[in-house]
C-alpha positions in Angstrom: 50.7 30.8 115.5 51.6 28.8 118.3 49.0 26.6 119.8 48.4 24.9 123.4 51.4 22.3 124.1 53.9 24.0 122.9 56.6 25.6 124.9 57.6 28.9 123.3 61.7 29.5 123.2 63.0 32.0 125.6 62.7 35.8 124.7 63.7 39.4 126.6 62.2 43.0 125.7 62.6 46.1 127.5 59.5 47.4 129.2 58.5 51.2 129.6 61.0 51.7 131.6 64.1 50.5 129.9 64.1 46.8 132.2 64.8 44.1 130.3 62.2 40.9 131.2 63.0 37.5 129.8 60.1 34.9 129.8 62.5 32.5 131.6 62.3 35.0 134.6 58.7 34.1 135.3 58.8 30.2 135.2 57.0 28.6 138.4 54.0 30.9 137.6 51.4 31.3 135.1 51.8 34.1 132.5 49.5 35.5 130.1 51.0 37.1 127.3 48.6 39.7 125.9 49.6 41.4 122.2 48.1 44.2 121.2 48.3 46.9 118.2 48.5 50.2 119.8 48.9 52.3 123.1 46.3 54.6 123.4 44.2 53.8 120.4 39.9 53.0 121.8 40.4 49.2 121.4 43.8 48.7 123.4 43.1 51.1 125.6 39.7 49.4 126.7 41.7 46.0 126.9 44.3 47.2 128.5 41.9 48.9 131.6 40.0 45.8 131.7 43.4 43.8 132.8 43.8 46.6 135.2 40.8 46.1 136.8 41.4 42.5 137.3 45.1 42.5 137.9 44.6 41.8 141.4 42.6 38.8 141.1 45.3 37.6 138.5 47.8 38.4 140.9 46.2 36.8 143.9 46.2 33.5 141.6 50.1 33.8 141.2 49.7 35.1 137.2 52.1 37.6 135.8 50.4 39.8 133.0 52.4 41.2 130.2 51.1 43.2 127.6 53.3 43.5 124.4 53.1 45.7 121.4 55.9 47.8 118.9 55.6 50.6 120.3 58.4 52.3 122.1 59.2 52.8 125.9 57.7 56.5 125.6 54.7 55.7 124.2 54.6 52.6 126.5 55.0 54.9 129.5 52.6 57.6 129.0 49.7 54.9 128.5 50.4 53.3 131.7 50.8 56.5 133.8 47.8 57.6 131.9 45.5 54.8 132.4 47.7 53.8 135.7 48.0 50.5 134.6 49.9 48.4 137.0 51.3 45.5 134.9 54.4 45.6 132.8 54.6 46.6 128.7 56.8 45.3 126.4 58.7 47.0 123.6 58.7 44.2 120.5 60.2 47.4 118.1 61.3 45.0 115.2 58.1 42.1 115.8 60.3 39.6 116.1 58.8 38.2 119.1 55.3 38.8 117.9 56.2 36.9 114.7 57.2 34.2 116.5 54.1 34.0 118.4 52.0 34.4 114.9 50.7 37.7 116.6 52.5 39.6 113.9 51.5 39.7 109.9 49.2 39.4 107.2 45.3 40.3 109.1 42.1 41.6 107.3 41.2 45.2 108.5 37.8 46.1 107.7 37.6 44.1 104.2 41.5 45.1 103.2 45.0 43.2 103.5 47.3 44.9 105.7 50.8 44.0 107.9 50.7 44.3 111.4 50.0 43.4 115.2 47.0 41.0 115.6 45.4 41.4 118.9 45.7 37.7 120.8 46.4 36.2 124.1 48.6 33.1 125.6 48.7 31.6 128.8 51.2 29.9 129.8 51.6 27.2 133.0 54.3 27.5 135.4 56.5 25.1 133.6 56.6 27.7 130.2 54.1 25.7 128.6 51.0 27.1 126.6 47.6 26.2 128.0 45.2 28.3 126.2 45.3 30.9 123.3 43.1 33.4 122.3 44.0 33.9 118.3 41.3 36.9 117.7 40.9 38.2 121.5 38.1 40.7 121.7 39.6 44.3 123.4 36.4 44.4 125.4 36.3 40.5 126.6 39.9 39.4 126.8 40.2 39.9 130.4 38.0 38.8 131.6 37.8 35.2 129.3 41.2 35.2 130.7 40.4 35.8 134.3 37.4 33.0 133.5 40.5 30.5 132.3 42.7 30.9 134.9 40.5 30.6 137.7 38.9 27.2 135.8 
């Protein structure tokens, strides 16, 4: 997993709504990565309306907020016009990006081994640098830790 220091190489994924983002795009302001396991599943969905009902305050302190999972653009859309989430969802289809991040692999679900998307949080500064990482964020706390964070 990547840890605090390190400035992770430059990525692009499409979001819902077939735009493609590239973390270079958002340098000169804070990001927070968030990844997640599932659209529309209890956990994710309570994370994902908890950043909603803080994205204004992240905003106001010049953060973009990007959720990213492997689900596709369908599925990404109907949880955000269901949930009317007003932050931007990334497609990682093949994990590649999650892998990179260490968000992606081997995690212990409920006493047994399985592959798959481990639910943690980076921040980055405005430079592209990581200053804090959540490596087991909590779907009901992870927001607003974050929001805690960022506003120091």
């Amino acid at each position: 997993m990547l840890e605090v220091g390190m400035k992770p190489k430059d990525f692009q994924l499409k979001d819902a709504f077939g735009k493609t983002h590239k973390l270079s795009d958002y340098l000169g302001k804070k990001v927070v990565l968030y990844f997640y396991p599932k659209d529309n599943t209890p956990g994710c969905t309570t994370q994902a309306c908890s950043f909603r009902d803080i994205y204004q305050e992240l905003t106001n302190e010049n953060v973009v907020l990007l959720g990213i999972s492997t689900d596709d653009a369908m599925s990404h859309k109907n949880f955000i016009e269901s949930y009317n989430l007003p932050f931007v969802l990334l497609s990682d289809p093949d994990h590649e990006v999650s892998s990179y991040f260490g968000s992606y692999g081997e995690k212990n679900l409920y006493g047994k081994i399985t592959i798959g998307m481990k639910r943690s949080t980076f921040i980055l500064n405005e430079e592209g640098v990581i200053e804090k990482v959540f490596k087991k964020a909590s779907a009901k706390t992870n927001a607003s830790a974050v929001l805690t964070f960022i506003k120091g």
